[in-house]
Residue frames as a rotation matrix with the C-alpha (Angstrom) as fourth column:
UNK 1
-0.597 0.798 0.074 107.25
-0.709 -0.569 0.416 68.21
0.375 0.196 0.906 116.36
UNK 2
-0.412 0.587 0.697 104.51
-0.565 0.436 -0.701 66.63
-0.715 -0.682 0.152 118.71
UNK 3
0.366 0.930 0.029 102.92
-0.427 0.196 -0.883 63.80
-0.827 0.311 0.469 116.20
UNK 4
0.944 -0.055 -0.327 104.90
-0.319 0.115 -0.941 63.39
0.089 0.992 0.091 113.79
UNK 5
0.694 -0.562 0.450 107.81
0.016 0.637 0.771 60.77
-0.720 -0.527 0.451 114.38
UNK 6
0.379 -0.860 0.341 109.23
0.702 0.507 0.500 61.59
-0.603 0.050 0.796 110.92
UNK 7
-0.099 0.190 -0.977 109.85
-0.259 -0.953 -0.159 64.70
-0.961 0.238 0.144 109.36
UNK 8
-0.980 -0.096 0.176 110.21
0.135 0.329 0.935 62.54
-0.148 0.940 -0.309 106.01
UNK 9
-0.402 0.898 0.181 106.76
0.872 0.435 -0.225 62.15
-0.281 0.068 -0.957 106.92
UNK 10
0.534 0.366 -0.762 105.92
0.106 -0.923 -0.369 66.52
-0.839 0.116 -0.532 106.28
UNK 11
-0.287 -0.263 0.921 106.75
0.904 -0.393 0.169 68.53
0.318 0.881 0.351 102.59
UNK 12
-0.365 -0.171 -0.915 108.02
0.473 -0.880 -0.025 71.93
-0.801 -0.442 0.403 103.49
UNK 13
0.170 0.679 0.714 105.81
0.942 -0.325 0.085 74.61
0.289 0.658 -0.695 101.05
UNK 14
-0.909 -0.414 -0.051 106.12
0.413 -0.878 -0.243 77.99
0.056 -0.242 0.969 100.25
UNK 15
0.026 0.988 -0.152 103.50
0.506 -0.144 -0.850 80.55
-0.862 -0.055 -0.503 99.53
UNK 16
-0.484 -0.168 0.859 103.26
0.861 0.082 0.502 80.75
-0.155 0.982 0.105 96.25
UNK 17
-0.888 0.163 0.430 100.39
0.220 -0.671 0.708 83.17
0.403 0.724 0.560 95.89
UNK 18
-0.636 0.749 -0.187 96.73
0.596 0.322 -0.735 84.44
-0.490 -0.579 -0.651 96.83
UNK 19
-0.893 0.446 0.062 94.40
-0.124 -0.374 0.919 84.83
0.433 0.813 0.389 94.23
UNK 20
-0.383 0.915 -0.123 90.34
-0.786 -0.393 -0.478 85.59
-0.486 -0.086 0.870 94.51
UNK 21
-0.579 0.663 0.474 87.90
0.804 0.563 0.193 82.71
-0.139 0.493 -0.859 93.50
UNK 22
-0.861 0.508 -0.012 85.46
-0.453 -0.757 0.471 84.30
0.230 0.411 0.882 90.88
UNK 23
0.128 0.992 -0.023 82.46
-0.120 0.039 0.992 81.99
0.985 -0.124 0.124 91.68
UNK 24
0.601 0.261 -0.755 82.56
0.781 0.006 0.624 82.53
0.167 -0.965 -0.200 95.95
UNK 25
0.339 -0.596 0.728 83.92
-0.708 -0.671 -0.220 85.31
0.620 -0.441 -0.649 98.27
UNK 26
0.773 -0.634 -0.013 86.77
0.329 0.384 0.863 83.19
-0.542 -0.672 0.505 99.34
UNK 27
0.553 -0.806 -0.210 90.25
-0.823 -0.489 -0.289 83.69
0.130 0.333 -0.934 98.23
UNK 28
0.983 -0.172 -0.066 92.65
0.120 0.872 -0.475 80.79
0.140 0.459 0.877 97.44
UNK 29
0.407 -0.910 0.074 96.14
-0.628 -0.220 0.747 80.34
-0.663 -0.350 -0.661 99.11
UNK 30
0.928 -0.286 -0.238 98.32
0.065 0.755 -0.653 78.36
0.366 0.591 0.719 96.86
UNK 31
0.545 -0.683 0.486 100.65
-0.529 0.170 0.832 76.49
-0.650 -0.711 -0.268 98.70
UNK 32
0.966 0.186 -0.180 103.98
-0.242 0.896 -0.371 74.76
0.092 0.402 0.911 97.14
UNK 33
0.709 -0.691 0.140 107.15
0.259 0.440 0.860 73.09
-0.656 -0.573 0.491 97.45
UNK 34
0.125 -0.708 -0.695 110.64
-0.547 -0.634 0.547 74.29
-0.828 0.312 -0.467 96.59
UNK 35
-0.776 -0.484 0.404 110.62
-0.007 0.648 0.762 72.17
-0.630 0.589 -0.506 93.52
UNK 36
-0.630 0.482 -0.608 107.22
-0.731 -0.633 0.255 73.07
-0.262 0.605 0.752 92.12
UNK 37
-0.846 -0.099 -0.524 106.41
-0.307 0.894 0.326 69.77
0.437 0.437 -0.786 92.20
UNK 38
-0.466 0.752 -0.467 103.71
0.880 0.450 -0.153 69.34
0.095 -0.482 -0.871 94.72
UNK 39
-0.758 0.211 0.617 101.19
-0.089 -0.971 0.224 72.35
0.646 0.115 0.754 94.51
UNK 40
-0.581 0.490 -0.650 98.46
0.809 0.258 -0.528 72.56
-0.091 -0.833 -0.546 97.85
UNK 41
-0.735 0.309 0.603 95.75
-0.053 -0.913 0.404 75.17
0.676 0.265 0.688 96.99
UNK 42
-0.476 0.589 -0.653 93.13
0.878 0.354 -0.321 75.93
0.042 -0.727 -0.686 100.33
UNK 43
0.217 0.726 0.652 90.03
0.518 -0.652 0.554 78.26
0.828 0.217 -0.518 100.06
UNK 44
-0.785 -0.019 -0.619 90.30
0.572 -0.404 -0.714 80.68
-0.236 -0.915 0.328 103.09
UNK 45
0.257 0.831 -0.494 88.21
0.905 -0.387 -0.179 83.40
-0.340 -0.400 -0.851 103.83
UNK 46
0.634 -0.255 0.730 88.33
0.508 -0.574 -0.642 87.01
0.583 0.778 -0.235 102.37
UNK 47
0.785 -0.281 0.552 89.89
-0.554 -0.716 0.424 88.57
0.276 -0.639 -0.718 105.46
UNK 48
0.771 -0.518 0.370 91.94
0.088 0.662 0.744 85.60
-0.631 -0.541 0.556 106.30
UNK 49
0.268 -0.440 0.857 93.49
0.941 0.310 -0.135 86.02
-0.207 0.843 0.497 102.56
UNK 50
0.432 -0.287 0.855 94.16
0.104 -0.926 -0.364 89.50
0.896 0.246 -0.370 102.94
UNK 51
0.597 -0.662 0.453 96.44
-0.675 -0.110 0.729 89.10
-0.432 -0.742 -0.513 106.30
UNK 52
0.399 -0.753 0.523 98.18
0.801 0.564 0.200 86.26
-0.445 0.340 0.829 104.18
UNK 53
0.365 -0.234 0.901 98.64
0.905 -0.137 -0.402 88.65
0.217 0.963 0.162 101.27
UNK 54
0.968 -0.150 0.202 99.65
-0.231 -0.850 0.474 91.69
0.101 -0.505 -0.857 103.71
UNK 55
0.620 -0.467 0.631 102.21
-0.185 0.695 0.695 89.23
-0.763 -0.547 0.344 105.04
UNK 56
0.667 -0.054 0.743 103.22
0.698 0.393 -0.598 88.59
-0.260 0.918 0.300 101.80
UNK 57
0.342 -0.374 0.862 104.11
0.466 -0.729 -0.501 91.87
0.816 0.573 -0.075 100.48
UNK 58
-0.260 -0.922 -0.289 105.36
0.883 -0.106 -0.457 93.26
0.390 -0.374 0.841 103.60
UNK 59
-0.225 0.506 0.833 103.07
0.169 -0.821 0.545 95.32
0.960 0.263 0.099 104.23
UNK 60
-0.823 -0.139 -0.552 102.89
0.561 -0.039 -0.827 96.48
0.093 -0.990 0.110 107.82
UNK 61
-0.012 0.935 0.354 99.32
0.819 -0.194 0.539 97.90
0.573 0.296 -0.764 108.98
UNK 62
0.039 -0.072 0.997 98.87
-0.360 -0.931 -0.053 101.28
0.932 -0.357 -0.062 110.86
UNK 63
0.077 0.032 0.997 97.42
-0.985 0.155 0.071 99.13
-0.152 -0.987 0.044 113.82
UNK 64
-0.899 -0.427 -0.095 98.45
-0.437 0.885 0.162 95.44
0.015 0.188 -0.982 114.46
UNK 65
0.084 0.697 -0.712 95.96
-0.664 0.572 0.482 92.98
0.743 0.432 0.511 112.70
UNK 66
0.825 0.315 0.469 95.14
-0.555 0.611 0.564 90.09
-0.109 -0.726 0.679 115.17
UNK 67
0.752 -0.633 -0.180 98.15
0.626 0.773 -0.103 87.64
0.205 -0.035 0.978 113.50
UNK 68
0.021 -0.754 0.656 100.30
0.192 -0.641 -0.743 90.69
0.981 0.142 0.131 114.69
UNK 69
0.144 0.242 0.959 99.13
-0.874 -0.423 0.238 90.80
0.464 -0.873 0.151 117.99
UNK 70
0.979 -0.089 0.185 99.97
-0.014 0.870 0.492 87.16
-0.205 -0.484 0.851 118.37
UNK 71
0.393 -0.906 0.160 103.36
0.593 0.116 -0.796 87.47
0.703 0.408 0.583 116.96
UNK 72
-0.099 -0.180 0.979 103.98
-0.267 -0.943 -0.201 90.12
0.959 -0.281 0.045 119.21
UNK 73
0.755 0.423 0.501 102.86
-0.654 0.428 0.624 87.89
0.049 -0.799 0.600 122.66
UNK 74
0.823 -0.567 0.032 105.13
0.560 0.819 0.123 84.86
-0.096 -0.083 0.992 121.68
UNK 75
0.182 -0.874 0.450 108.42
0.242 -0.404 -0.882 87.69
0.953 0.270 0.138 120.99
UNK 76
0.007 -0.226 0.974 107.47
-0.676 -0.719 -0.162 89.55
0.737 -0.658 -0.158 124.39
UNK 77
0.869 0.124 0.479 106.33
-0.449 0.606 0.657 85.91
-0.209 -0.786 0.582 126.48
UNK 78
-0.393 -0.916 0.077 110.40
-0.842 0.392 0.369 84.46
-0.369 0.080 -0.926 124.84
UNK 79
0.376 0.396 0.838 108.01
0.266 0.820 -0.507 81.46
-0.888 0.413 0.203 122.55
UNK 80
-0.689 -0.638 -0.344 109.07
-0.441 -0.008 0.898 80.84
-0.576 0.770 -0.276 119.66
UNK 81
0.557 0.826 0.091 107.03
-0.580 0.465 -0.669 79.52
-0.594 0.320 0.738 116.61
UNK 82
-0.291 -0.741 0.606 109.17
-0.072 0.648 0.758 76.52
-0.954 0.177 -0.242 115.20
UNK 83
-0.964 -0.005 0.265 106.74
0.265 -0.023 0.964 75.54
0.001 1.000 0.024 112.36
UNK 84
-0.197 0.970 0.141 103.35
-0.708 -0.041 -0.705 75.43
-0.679 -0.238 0.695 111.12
UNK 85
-0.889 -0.227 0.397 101.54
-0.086 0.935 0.343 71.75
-0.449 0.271 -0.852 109.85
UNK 86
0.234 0.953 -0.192 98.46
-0.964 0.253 0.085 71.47
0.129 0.166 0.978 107.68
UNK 87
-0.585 -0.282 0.761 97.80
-0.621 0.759 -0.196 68.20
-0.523 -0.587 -0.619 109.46
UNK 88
-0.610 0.656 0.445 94.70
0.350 0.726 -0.592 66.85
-0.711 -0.205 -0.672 108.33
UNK 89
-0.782 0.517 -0.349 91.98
-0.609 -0.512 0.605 67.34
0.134 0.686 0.716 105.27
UNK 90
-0.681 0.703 0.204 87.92
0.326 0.540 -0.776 66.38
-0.656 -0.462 -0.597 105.97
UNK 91
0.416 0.897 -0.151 85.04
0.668 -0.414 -0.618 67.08
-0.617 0.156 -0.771 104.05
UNK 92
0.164 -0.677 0.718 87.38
0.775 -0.362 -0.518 69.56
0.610 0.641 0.465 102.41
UNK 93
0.919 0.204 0.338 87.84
-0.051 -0.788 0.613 71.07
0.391 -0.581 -0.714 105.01
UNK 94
0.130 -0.918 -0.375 91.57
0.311 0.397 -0.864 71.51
0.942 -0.004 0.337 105.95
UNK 95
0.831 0.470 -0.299 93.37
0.283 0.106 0.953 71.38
0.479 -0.877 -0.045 109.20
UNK 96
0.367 -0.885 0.287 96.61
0.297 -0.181 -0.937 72.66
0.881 0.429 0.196 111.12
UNK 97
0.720 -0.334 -0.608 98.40
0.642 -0.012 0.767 72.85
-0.263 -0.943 0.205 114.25
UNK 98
0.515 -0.674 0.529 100.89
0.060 -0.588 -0.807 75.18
0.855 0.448 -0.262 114.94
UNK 99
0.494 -0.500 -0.711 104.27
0.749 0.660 0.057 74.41
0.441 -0.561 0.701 116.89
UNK 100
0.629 -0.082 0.773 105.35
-0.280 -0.952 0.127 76.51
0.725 -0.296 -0.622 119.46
UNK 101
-0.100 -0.528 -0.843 108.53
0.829 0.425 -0.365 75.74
0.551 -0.735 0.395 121.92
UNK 102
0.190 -0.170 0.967 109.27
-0.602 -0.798 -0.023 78.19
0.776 -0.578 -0.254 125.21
UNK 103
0.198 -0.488 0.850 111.89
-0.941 0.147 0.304 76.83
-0.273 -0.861 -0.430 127.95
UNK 104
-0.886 -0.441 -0.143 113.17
-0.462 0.820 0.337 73.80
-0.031 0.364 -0.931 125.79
UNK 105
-0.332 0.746 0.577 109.30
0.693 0.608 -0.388 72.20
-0.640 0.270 -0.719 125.59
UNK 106
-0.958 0.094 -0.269 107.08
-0.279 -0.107 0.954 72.02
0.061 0.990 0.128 122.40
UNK 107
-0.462 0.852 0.246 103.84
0.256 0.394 -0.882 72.43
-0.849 -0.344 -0.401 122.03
UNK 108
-0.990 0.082 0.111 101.13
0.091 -0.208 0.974 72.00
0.103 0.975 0.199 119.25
UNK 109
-0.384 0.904 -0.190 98.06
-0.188 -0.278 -0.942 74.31
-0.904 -0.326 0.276 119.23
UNK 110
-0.174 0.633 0.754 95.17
0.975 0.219 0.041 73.42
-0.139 0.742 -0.656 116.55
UNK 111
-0.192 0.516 -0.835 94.22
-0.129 -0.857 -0.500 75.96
-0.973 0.012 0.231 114.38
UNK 112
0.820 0.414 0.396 92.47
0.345 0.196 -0.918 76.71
-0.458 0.889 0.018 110.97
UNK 113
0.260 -0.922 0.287 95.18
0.794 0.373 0.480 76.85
-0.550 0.103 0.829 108.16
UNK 114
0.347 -0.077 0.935 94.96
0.368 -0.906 -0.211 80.66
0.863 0.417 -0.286 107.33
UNK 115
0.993 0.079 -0.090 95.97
0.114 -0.386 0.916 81.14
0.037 -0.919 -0.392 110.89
UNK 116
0.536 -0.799 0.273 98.99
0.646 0.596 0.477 78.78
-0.544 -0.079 0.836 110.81
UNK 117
0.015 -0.786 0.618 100.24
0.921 0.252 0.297 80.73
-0.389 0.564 0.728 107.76
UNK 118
0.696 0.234 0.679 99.59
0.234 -0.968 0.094 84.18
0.679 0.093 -0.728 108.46
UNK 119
0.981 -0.063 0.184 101.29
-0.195 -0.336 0.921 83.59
0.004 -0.940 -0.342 111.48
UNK 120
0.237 -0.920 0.313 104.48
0.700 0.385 0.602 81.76
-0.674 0.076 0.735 109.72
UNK 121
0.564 -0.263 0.783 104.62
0.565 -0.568 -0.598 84.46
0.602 0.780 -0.172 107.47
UNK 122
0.706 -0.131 0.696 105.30
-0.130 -0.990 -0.055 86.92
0.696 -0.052 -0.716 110.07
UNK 123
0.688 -0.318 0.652 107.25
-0.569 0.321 0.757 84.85
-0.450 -0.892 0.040 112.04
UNK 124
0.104 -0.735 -0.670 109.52
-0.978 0.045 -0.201 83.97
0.178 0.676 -0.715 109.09
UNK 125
-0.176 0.194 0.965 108.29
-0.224 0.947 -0.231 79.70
-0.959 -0.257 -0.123 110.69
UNK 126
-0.892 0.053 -0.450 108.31
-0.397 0.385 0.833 76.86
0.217 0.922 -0.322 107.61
UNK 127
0.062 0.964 0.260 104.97
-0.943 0.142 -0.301 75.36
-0.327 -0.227 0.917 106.76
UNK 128
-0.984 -0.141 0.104 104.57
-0.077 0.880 0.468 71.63
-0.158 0.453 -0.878 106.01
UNK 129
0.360 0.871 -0.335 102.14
-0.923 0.384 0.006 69.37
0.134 0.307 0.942 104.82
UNK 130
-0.094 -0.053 0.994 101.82
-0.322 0.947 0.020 65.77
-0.942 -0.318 -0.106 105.68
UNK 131
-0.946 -0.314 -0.080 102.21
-0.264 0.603 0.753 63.30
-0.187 0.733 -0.654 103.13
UNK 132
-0.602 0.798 0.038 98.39
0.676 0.534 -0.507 62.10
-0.425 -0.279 -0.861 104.02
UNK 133
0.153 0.617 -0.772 97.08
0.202 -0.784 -0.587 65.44
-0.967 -0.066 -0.245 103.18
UNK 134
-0.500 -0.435 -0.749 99.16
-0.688 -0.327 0.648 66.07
-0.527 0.839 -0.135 99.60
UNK 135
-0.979 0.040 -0.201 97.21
-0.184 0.262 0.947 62.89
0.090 0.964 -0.249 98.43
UNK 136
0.020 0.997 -0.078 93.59
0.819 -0.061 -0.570 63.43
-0.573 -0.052 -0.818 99.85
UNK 137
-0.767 -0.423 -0.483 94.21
0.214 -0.878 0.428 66.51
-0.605 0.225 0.763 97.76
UNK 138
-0.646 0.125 -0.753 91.85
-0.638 -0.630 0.443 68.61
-0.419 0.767 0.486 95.78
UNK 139
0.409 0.755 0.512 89.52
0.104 0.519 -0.848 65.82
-0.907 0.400 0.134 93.63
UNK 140
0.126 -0.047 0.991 88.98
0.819 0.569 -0.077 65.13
-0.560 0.821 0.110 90.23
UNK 141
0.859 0.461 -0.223 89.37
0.438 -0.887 -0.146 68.78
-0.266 0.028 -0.964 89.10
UNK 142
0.768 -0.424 -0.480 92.68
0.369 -0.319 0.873 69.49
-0.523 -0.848 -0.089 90.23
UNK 143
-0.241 -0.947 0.214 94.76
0.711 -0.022 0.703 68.82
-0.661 0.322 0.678 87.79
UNK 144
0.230 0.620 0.750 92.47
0.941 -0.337 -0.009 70.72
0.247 0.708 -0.661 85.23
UNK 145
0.971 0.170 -0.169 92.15
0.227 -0.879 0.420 73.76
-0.077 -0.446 -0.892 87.76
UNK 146
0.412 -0.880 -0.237 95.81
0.294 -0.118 0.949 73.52
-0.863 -0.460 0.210 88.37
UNK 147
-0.007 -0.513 0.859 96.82
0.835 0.470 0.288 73.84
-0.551 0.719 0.424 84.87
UNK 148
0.382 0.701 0.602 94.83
0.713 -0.638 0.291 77.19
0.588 0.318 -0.744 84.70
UNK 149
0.954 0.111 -0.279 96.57
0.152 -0.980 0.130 78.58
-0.259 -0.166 -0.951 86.79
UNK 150
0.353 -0.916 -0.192 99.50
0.742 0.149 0.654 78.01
-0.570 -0.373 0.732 85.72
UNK 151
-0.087 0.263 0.961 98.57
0.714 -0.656 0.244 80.90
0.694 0.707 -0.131 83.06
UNK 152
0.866 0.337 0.370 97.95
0.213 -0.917 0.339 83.39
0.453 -0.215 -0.865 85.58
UNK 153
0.231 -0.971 -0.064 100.90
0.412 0.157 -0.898 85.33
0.882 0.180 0.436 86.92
UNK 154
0.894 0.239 -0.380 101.54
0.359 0.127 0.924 85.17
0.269 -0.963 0.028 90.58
UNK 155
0.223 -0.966 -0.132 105.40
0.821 0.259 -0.509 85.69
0.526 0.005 0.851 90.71
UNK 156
-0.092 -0.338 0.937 105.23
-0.114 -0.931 -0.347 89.04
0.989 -0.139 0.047 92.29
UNK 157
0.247 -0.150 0.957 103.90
-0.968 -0.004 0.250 87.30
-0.034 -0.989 -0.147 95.73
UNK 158
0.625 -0.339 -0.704 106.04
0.058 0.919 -0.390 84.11
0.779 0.203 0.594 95.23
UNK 159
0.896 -0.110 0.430 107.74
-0.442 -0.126 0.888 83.63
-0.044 -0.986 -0.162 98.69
């Protein structure tokens, strides 16, 4: 992967879930690792969180949604999508490249991280996280928030 000299350096995450925030119209991916141990929760939009949660359940749409119409380019152009990386976290504001090979070379395109992982859903591609990002995590809050949900029950879109 372009950037990243060690994979030690990425923590592979599932989707866990996508739940509504009650005080904004955003929707909340909750990202985590096969051990439960590291938990990565990122606000998306409401549309962005409904193509995750389509994706999720398997849900195919009458007409292809936009992260279907890119899946559908990289099958018919022979690209492949290796992974997707939430690289980077600003401002809270999170970041993410997504790795594409085609004819033995690799390339990584920026994008926002509801893209990345709409698009590894359907493209069956692992997501990391950098090591840099897991501990700019979230704020003072987190663990609170995090504990809260562990009360709500998600298991039906556990990945």
């Amino acid at each position: 992967m372009d950037g990243y000299k060690e994979a030690a350096e990425l923590v592979r995450l599932k989707v866990h879930g996508v739940l509504p925030d009650s005080n904004t119209d955003t929707q909340i991916v909750i990202l985590r690792d096969e051990e439960h141990a590291e938990v990565l929760p990122i606000w998306v939009g409401s549309a962005e969180g409904n193509a995750i949660r389509l994706a999720l359940e398997g849900v195919v749409p009458p007409r292809p949604m936009s992260h279907d119409l890119i899946r559908s380019f990289t099958e018919h152009l022979n690209i492949k999508m290796s992974c997707a990386v939430i690289t980077d976290v600003k401002s809270n504001t999170y970041y993410a490249t997504v790795h594409l090979t085609a004819h033995g070379i690799e390339r990584a395109l920026d994008s926002r991280p509801s893209d990345a992982i709409a698009l590894a859903l359907r493209t069956n591609s692992p997501i990391y996280v950098t090591q840099d990002v897991l501990k700019q995590r979230g704020g003072n809050n987190l663990e609170a928030w995090l504990e809260k949900l562990e009360t709500k029950n998600l298991g039906k879109h556990e990945v």
